[in-house]
BAKEZA-485656 format. One record per residue: x, y, z of N, C-alpha, C in turn; residue in one letter. Coordinates in steps of 0.2 Angstrom, whole numbers, plus 5000, padded with zeros to 4 digits. Layout:
XYZXYZXYZa
...
This chain:
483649885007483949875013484449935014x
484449955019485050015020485749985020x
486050015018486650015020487150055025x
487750055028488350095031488350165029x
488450175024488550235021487850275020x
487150255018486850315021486450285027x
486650245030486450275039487050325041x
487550315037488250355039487950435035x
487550425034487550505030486650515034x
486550485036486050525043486350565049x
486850515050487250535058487450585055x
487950575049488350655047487950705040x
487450725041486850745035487550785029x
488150815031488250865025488850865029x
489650835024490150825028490350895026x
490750925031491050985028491850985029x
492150925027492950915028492950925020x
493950925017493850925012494150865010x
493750805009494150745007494150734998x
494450664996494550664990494550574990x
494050534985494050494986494050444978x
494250364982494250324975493750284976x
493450264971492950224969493150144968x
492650074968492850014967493250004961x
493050044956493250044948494050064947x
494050114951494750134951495250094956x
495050084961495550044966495749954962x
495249944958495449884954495749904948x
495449944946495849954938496549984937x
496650024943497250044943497749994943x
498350024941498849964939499349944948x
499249924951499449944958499749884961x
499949854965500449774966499649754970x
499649684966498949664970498149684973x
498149754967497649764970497449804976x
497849834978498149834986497849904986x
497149904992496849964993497350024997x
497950014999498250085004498550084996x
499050044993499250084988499050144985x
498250104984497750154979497750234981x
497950234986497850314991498450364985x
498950324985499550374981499250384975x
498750364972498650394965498350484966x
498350484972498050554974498450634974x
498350674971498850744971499050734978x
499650764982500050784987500150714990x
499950644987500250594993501050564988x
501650564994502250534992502150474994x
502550434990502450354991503250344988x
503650284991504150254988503750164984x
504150144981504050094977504050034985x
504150054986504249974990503849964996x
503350004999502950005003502250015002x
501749995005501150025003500950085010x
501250115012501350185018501450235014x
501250285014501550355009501450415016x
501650465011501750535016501150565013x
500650605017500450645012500650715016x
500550745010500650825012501250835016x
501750785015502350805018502250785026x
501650755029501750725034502250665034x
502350605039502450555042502150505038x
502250455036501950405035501650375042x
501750375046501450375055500950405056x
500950465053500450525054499850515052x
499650455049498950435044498250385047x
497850405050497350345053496850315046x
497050235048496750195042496050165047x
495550165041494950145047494750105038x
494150045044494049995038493449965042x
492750005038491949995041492050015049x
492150075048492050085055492450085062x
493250045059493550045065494350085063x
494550135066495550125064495750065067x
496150045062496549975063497350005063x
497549945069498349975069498849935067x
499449995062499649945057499549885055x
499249915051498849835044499149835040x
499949835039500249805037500749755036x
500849725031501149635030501949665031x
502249635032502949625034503249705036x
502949715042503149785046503749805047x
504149745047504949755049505249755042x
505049765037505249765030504949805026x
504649855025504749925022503649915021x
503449865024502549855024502549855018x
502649815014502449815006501849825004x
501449765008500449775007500149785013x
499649795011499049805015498949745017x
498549745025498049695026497349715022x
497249755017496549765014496449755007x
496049705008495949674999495449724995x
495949744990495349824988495049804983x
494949724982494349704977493449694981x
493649704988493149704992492949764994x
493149814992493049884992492749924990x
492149984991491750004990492050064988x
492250104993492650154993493150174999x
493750224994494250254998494150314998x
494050345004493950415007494850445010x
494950485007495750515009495350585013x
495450625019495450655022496350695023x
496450765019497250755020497150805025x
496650875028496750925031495950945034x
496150985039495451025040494950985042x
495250935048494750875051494250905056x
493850865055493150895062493550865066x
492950885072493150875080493050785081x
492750755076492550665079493150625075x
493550675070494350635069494950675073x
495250605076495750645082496250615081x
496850635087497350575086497950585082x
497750595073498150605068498350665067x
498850685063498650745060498950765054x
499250695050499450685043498750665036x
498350635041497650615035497450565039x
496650545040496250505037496250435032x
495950395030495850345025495350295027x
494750295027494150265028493850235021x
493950175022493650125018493250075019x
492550055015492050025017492149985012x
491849925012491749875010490949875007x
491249834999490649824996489849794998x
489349814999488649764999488849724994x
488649694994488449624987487849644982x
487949614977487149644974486749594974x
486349584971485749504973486149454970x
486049394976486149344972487049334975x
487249284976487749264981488449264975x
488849284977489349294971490049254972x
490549204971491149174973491849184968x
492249214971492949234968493249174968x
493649134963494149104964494849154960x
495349174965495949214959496449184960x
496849184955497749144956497949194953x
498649204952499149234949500049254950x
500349294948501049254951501149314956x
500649354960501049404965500449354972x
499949334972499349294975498749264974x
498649244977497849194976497349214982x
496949204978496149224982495549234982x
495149184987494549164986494149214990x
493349224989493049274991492249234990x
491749254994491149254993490949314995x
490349334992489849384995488949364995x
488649394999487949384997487449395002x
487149434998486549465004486149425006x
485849435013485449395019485149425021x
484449415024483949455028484249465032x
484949455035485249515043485649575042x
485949555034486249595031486949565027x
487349595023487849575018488149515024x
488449445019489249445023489549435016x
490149445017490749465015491149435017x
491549385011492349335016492749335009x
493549365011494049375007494349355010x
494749295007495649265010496149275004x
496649315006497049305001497949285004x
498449245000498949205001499249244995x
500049254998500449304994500849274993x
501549274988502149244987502349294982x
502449364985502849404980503449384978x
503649334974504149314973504549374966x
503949424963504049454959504749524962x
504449534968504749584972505349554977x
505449494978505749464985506549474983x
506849474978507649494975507649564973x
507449624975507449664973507749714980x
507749784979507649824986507549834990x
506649824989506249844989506049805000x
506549754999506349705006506849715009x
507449775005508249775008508749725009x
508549665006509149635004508949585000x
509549554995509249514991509349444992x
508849404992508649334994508349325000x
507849375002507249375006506649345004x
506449275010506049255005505249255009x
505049295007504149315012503449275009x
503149245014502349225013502049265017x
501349265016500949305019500149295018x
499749305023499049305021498649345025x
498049345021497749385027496749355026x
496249385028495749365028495249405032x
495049435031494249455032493649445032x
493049435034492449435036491749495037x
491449505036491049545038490249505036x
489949495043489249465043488849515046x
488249505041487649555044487449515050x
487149535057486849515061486149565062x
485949595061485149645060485249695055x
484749695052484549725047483849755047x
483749825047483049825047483149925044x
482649955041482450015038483150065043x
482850045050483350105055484050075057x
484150005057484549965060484849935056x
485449935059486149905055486549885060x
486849805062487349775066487649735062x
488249725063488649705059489349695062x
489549605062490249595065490749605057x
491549595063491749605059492549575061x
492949545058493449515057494049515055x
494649545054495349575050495749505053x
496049465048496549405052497249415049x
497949435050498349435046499049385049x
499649355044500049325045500449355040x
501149355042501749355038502449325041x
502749285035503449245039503849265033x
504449275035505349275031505549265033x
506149235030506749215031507349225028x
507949235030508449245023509049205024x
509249195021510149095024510549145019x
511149135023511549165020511649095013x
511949155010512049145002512549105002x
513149135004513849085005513949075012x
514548995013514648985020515149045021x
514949045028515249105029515149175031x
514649165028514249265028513949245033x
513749285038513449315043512749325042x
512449335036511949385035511149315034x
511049345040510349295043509749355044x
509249305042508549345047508149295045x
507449295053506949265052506349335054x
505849325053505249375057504649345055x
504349365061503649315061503049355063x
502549365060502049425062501349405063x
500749405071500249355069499749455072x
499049435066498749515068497949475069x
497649505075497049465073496449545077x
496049565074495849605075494849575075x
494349595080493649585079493349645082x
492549655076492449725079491549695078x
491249745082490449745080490349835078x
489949825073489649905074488649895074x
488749935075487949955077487850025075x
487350035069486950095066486250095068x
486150145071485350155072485050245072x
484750215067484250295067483650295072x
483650325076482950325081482350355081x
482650425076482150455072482250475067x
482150535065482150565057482850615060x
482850635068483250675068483950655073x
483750605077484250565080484750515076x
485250495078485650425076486050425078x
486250355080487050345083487550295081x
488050295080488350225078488850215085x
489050145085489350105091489950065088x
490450055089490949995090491350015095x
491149925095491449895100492349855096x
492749855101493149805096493749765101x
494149715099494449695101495149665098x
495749675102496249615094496949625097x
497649585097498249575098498549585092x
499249595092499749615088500449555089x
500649525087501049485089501749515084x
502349505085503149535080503549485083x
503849465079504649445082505249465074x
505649475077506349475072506949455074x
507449425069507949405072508549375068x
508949415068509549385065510449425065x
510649425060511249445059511349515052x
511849555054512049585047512749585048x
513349615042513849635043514049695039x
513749745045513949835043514749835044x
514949885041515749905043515849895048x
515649885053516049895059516049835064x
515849755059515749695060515149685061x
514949625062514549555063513949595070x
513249595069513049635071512249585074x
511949545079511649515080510849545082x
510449535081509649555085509149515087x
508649515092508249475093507649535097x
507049535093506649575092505949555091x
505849555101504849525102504649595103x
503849595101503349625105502649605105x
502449625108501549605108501049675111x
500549655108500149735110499549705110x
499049715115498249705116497849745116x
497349765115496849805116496349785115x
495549835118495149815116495049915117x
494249915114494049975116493449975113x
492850045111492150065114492150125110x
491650135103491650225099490950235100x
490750265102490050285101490050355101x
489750375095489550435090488750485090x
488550505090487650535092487850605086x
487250575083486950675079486350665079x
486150735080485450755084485250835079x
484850825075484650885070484350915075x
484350975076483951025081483451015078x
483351075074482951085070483151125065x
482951105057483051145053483751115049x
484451145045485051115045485351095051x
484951135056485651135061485751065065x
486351045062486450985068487150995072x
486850945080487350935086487750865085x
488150865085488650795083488950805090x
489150735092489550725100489950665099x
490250615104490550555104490950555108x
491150485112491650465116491850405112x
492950405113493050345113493450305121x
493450255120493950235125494150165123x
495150165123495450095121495850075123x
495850055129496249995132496549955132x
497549975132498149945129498649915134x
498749855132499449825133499949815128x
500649805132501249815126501549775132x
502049735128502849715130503249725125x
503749725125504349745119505049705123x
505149665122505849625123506349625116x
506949675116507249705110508049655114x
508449635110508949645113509549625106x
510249665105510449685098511549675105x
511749645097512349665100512849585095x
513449605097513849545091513649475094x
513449455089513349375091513649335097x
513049295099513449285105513249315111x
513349365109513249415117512849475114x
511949465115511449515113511249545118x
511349575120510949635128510349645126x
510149625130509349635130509049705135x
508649725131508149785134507249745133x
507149765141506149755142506149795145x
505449815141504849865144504249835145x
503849845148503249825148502749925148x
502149905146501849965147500949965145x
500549995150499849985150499550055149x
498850035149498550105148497950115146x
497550185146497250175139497250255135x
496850255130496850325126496050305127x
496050385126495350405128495350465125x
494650485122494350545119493850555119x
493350635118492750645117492650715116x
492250745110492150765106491650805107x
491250855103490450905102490850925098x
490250935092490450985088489550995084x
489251075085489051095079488751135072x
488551105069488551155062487951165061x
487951225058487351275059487451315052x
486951305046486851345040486951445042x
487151475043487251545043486751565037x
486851555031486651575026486451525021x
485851545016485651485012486451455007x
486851475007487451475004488151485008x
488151465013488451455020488451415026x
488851385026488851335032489451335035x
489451345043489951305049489851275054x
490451235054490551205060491051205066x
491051245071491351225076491451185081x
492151135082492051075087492551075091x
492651045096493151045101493150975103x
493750965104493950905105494750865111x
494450815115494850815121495250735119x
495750735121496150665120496750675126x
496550625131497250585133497550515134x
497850515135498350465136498650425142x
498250395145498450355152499050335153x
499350315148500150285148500650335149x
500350395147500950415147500950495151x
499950505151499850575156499850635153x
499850625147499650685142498950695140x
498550745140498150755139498150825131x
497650835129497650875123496950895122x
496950965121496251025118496251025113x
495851005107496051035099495251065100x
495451155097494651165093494751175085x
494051165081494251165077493751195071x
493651235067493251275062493151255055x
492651235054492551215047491951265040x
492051295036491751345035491651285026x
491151295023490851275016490451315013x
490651375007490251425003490051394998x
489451404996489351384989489051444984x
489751484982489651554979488751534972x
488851464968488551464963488151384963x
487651364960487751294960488351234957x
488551274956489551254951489951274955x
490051304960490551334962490451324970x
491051284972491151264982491851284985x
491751324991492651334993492451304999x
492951275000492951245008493651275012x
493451285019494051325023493951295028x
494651265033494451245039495151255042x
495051275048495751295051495551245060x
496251245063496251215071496951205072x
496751145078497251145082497151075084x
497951025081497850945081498250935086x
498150875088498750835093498550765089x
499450735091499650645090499950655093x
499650605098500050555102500450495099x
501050475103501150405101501150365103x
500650285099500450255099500850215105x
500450165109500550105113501050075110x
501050045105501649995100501950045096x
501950115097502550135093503150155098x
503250135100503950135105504450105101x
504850155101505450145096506050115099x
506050065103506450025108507050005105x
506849995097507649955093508150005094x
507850075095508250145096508250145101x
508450125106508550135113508050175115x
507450175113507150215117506250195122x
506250205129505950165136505550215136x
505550285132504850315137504450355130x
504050385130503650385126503750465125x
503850495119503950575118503350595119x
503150675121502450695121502250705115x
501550725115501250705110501350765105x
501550765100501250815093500850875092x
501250915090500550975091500451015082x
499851015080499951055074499351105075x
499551145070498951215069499051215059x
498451215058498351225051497951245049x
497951265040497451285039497351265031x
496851245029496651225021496051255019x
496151255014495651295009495551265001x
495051255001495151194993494251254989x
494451224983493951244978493851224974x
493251214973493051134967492251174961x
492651174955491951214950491851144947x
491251144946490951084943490851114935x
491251104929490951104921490251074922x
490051094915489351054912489650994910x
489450924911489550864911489750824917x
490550814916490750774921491350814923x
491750864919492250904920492350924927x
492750924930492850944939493350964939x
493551044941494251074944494351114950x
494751074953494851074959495551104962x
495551144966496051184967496051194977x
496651134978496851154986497551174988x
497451234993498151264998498251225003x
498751235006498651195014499451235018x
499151245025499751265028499851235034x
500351205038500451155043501151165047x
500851195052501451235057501551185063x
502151125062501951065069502551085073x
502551095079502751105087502751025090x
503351025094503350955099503550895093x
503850915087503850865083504150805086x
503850735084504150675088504850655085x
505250655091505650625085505950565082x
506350575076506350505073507050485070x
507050435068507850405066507650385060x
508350385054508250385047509050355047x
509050325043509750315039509850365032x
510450365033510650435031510850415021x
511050335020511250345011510550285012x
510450225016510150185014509550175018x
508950205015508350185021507950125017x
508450085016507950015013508649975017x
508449935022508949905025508649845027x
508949775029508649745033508549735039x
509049795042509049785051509249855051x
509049915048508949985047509550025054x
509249995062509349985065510049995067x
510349955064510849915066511549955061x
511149985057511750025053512250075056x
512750075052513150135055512950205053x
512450195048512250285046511550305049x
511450275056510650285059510850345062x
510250405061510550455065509850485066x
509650525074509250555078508950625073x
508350625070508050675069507650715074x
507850775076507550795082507350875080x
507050865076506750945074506350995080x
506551055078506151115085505351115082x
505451125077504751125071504751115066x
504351105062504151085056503751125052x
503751155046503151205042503151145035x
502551125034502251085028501851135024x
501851145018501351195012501451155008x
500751175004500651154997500151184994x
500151194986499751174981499551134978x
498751114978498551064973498151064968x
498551044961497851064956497551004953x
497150994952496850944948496250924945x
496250884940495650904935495450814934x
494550824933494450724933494050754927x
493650674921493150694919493050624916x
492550634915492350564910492150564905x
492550564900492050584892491450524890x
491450464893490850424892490950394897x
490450354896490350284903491150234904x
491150224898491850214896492350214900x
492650284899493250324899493250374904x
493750374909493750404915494550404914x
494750484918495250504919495450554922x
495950594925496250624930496850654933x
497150694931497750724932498050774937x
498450794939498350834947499250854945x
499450914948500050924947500050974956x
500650964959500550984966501251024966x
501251064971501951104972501951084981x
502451094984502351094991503151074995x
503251095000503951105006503651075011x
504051015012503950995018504751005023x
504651035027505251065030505351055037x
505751025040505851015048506351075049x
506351115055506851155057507251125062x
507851125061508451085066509051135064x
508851145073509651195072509751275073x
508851285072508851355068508651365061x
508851305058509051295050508451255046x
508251255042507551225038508151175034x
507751105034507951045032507551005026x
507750995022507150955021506750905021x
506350875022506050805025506550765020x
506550715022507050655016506150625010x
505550635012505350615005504750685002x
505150745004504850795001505150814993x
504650834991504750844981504450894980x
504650944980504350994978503651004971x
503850964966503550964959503450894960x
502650884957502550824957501650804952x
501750774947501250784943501250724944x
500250684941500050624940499550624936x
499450544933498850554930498550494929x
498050464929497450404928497050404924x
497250364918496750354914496350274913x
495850264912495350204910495050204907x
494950154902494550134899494350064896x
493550044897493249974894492749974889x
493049954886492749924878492049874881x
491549864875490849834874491049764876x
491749734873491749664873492049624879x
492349694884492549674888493449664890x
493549704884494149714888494449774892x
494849784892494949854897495849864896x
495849924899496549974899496450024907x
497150014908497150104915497950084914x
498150144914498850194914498950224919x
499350224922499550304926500250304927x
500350364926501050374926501150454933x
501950444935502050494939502750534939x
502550564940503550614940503650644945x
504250664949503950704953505050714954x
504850794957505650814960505950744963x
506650744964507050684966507050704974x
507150624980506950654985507750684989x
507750694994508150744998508750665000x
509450684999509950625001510450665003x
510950635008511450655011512350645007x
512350705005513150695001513650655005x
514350635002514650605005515250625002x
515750655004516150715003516850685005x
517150685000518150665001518550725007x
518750695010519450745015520050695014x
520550745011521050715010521550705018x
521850645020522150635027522550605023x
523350645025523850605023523850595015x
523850555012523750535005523250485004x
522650485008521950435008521550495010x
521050495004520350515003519950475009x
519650505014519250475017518450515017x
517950445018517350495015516950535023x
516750595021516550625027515750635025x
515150625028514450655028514650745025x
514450745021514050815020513350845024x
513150925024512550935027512050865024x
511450875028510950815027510450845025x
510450785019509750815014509950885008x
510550875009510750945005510750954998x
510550894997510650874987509950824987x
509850824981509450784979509750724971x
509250674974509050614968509050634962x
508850604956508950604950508050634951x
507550644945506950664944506850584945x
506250584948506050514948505350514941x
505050464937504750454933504450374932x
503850374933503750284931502950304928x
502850224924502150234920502150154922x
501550174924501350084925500850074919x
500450004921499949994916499349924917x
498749924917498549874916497849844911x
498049784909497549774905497249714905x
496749684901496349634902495749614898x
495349544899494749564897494549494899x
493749534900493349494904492849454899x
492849364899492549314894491949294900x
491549294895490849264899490849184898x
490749134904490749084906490249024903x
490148984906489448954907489448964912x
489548964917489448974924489949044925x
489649094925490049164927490449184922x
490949214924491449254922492349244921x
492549234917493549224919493849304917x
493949314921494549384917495249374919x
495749384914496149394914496649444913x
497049464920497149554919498249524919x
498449574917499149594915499249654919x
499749664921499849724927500649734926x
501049794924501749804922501749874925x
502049844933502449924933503149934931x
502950004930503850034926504150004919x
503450014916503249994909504049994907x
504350074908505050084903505450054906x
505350014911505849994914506850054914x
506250104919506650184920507250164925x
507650194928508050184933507750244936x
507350214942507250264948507750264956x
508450304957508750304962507950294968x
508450274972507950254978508550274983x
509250284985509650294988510250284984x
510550324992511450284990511750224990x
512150214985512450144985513350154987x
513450194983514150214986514650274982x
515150304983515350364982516050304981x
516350364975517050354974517150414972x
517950424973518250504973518750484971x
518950544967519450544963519950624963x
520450614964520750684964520850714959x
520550764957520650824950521150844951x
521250864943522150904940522250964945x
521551014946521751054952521751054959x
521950984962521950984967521150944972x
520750974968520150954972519950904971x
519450874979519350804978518650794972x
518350754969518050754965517550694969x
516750684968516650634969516050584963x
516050514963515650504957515050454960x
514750494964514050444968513750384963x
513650344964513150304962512350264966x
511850244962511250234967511250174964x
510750124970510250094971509750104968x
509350084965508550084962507950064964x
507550084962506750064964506750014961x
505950004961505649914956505849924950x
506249884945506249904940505649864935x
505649854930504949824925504749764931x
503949764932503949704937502949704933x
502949644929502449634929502249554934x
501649574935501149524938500549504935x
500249434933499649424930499149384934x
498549404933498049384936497449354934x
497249284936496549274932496149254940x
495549284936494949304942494349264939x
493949204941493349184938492949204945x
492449214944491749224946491149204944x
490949174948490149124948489649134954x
């Protein structure tokens, strides 16, 4: 029976982007909070990740700047508790086949983004029907799979109660208490040699709440989040040199938040709806001429509603702001590639995207070149010209803000190199350079961006950069000494820089130095090991600096982003082993992040000064921290 991926490698015979990607083995074995497939993406050279989110930056992009696609569709924000730093994924990466990271140097039929890619496919089943029951103290979750004459289905529900995480940081204040669920689908409806139909299903909820601690305190919050998302796709090969695939899709967003904090400057109240609709239509066609050469084309179109009812102000008396806003985004595509040389191939593609909502249209062309000097040796090189729009639901309304900035414009260029050893040894070497105009802008808190009403702070202040220059270096090395044992290490150099002012700034989660590494290994008997640990420069924080008035030190901001965090360092770990049944399998896995239980600063907490013998003011910063030692256990039977 065919599968998605090589009907997907008919339509695209020979990709020539430079992606990097993780396998079923790795996204479970990895030591990661629940298994959680977006997490999995940061074990990769050049991606930043904080500890409390599963969103990362790559390449000194935006965490906004990433399209997550899952069998065929981008999905929008598929994240659990959005208004709380997105901890998880809506995607269970035990159902996962693979993770494809695309960070630069996109063809013409990837649009929209220009941070990366993350296309994930879900497992086929193997013969014979398979059923998960999981417990453990971060979630539980049951699962069937199993082939069918129409094709796979596939049904994952999983229920969370991180209670491991919920006193921590990590959710911006302590005694946040979150559940959450989610639930997938995927049913074969035709199955045949050329044909592949296949629905498909995404359900997610999440509720918090936090009561104040003592009578008295002000500090309340509830949020309530319902995601329901349906898709159909359709693969068909019509000949040896035709194919096209199709989705259709459709699905709501629902949000609310609402409560109270008490910043310096009193009792601060919010109440925060929105809702977002869409439905839309992808259809793709590649056409081999003849010979390598192939013709690729595609349209999309997706049709959006939004409301946003935000209103914030001291208790009692909230002012409300509504917007309402319609539309759709629309794009369409050509691109072809044509072998030059037996050891040569390009691809030219040009690509159109506008935006109804807002009347912005965008041109991207785009060049993609693949040498292969030897049978061991491949460079890839791809240069263009990206647009990102901002999205229907990304109206940053809690910011005062009703109209939508224009859209993003990048130009870049990557270049990677990959020598394959005899064996399994693979060294891999990528550049990348990312020059972004019309930067969107954006709001950050200046000592604490782990907040509960971020918003609401007194240190929220407007990023509005003229431009931005992103580079980097990537080096890294995989290999497998046996079937066993797999392993991987990458060390990255890289600036991500906004200009404001005239003056080059640093991004707040830009680290210059940054090594990783991933090791596993399973034993005959069934048990198992994977490690990985990371290090990386400390990120970019804003000083707080004494001025003497009078005979009171009062604290003033320093330039922004002008000092850095302590090195940050963490090693995680997980382990396990898998006992054979009478009926199946039980395995039992143990997962410890921050094995050393490190102190990794995550921000500011607060500044004290003190005046030195010579007169000058002195100051003694202290931080907040990341997740400290946070183990999670899990048993998984399977029959």
């Amino acid at each position: 029976m065919p599968t998605p991926s090589s009907l997907r490698t008919e339509i695209v015979p020979e990709d020539v982007t430079v992606t990097r990607s993780i396998d079923a083995r790795d996204v479970t074995l990895a030591p990661t909070l629940g298994s959680d497939a977006a997490r999995s993406v940061a074990l990769l050279p050049g991606i930043a990740a904080s500890d409390a989110s599963a969103t990362f930056y790559p390449r000194g992009a935006a965490s906004g700047d990433v399209s997550l696609i899952l069998d065929g569709l981008e999905l929008y924000d598929p994240f659990h508790l959005s208004g709380f730093q997105r901890p998880f994924s809506f995607i269970d990466g035990r159902v996962v086949e693979s993770v494809d990271f695309t960070g630069g140097g996109f063809t013409a039929d990837r649009g929209d983004r220009n941070g990366g890619f993350v296309e994930m496919s879900t497992a086929t089943p193997p013969e014979g029907a398979t059923t998960q029951l999981e417990t453990g103290t971060l979630n539980s979750r049951i699962a069937y799979s199993a082939p069918t004459p129409s094709g796979p289905l596939v049904i994952s529900g999983r229920y969370w109660y991180p209670e491991a995480l919920s006193d921590s940081v990590a959710f911006g204040s302590d005694g946040l208490t979150p559940s959450l669920g989610d639930l997938y689908v995927r049913a074969g409806l035709a199955a045949t040699p050329r044909t592949l139909v296949s629905a498909h299903a995404l359900l997610a909820f999440d509720r918090s709440h936090l009561r104040a601690a003592e009578t008295g305190d002000p500090e309340w919050a509830e949020a309530d989040s319902r995601s329901g998302t349906v898709w159909a796709r359709w693969l068909r090969a019509w000949s040896d040199a035709i194919s096209t695939e199709t989705v259709v899709s459709a699905g709501k967003l629902k949000r609310s938040r609402a409560g109270a904090t008490n910043p310096d400057e009193g009792a601060v109240a919010l109440d925060d709806r929105r809702s977002v609709r869409f439905a839309g239509v992808r259809a793709d066609a590649s056409w081999a001429t003849g010979g390598p050469d192939v013709l690729r084309g595609g349209i999309e179109a997706r049709f959006l509603e939004a409301e946003f009812d935000y209103g914030s102000g001291t208790p009692g008396d909230v002012r409300p702001l509504e917007t309402e806003r319609s539309g759709a985004s629309l794009a369409a595509y050509v691109a072809y590639r044509r072998s030059l040389t037996r050891a040569l191939t390009a691809e030219g593609g040009l690509r159109w995207d506008r935006q109804t909502y807002t009347g912005d249209r965008q041109w991207s062309p785009r060049l993609n070149l693949v040498a292969r000097a030897t049978p061991r040796d491949e460079f890839r090189l791809a240069a263009g010209r990206y647009a990102q729009s901002v999205r229907i639901h990304e109206l940053r309304i809690e910011d005062g803000e009703t109209v939508y900035p224009r859209p993003e414009l990048s130009r870049q260029v990557d270049l990677a190199y990959v020598h394959r050893f005899e064996g399994t040894l693979s060294l891999r070497l990528d550049a990348y350079l990312n020059h972004l105009s019309h930067v969107t802008p954006r709001y950050e808190n200046l000592y604490k961006p782990v907040e509960l009403f971020p918003e609401l702070e007194p240190d929220r202040v407007l990023i509005a950069p003229q431009s931005a220059r992103l580079e980097g270096v990537e080096l890294s090395l995989s290999g497998a000494s046996t079937k066993a044992l797999r392993w991987s290490t990458s060390y990255t150099w890289s600036k991500a820089m906004d200009v404001i002012d005239g003056a080059p700034v640093p991004r707040s989660w830009d680290q210059t130095h940054a090594g990783k590494f991933l090791v596993s290994y399973r034993w005959d008997r069934g048990w198992f090991l994977a490690m990985n640990g990371v290090v990386h420069t400390g990120w970019p924080t804003t000083p707080v600096e004494g001025e003497l008035v009078g005979t009171t030190i009062e604290p003033v901001p320093g330039p922004r982003n002008s000092v850095r965090l302590p090195v940050y360092g963490r090693l995680d770990l997980r382990a396990g082993r898998t006992f054979a049944t009478g009926k199946g399998s039980l395995r039992f896995e143990l997962a410890v992040l921050n094995v050393t239980d490190r102190d990794n600063a995550c921000c500011l907490d607060e500044t004290r000064f003190v005046l030195e013998p010579d007169g000058e003011i002195g100051s003694r910063p202290t931080y907040d921290d990341w997740l400290g030692i946070t183990p999670s256990l899990q048993v998984v039977w399977s029959f």
